[in-house]
C-alpha positions in Angstrom: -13.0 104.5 -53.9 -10.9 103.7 -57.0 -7.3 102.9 -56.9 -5.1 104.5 -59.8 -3.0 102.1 -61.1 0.3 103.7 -60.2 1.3 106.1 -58.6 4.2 108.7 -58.3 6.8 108.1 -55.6 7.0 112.2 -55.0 3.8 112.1 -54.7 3.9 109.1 -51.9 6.3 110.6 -50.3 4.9 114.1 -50.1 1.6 112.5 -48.4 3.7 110.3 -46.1 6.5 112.9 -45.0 4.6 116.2 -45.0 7.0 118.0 -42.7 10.1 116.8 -44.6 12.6 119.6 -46.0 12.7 118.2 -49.7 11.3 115.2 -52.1 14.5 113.8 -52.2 15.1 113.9 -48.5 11.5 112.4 -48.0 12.5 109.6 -50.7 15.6 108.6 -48.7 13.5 108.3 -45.2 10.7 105.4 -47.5 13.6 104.1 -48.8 15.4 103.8 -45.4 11.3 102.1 -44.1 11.5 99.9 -46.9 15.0 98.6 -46.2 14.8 98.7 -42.3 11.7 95.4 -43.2 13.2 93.1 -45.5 9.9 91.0 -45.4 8.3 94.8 -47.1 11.2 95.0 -49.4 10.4 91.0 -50.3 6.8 91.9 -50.4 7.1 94.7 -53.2 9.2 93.2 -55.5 6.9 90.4 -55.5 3.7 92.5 -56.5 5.3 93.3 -59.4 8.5 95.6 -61.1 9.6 98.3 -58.9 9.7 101.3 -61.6 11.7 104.3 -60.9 9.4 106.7 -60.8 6.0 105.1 -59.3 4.6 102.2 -57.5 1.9 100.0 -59.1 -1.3 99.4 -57.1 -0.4 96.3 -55.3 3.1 98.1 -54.4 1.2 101.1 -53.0 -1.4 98.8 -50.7 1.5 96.9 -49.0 3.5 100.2 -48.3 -0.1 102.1 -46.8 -0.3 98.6 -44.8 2.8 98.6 -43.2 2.5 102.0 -42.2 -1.0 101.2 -41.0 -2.5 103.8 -43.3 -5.8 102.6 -45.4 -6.1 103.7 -48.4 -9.0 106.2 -47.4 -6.8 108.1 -45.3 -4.2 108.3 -47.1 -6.0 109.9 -50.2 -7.4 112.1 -46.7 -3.7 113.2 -46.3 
């Protein structure tokens, strides 16, 4: 199992939402998760510089956590 060390938010988003209408409306339902959980929204910017495009590793762990997804499944997805 190796982790990349970012990752694409489309490409997040596409694995989270499957059965969402577009990327962008996918982004806006992770960005509503994110900002529904302030103690997420603290965790991220914490591991490290939220980029515009991608999450780093540490980023992409604590989002898979608090959706209960490990990273096996979601690479599964």
């Amino acid at each position: 199992m190796i982790i990349p060390r970012t990752i694409l938010k489309q490409d997040l988003v596409k694995k989270l939402y499957p059965n969402s209408i577009s990327i962008k409306s996918a982004m806006q339902q992770l960005r509503r998760e994110i900002d529904i959980c302030p103690a997420l929204k603290e965790k991220i910017a914490h591991a490290g510089r939220t980029r515009y495009h991608y999450y780093n590793k540490q980023q992409l762990l604590l989002i898979l956590e608090h959706f209960s997804i490990s990273f096996e499944e979601f690479e599964k997805l």
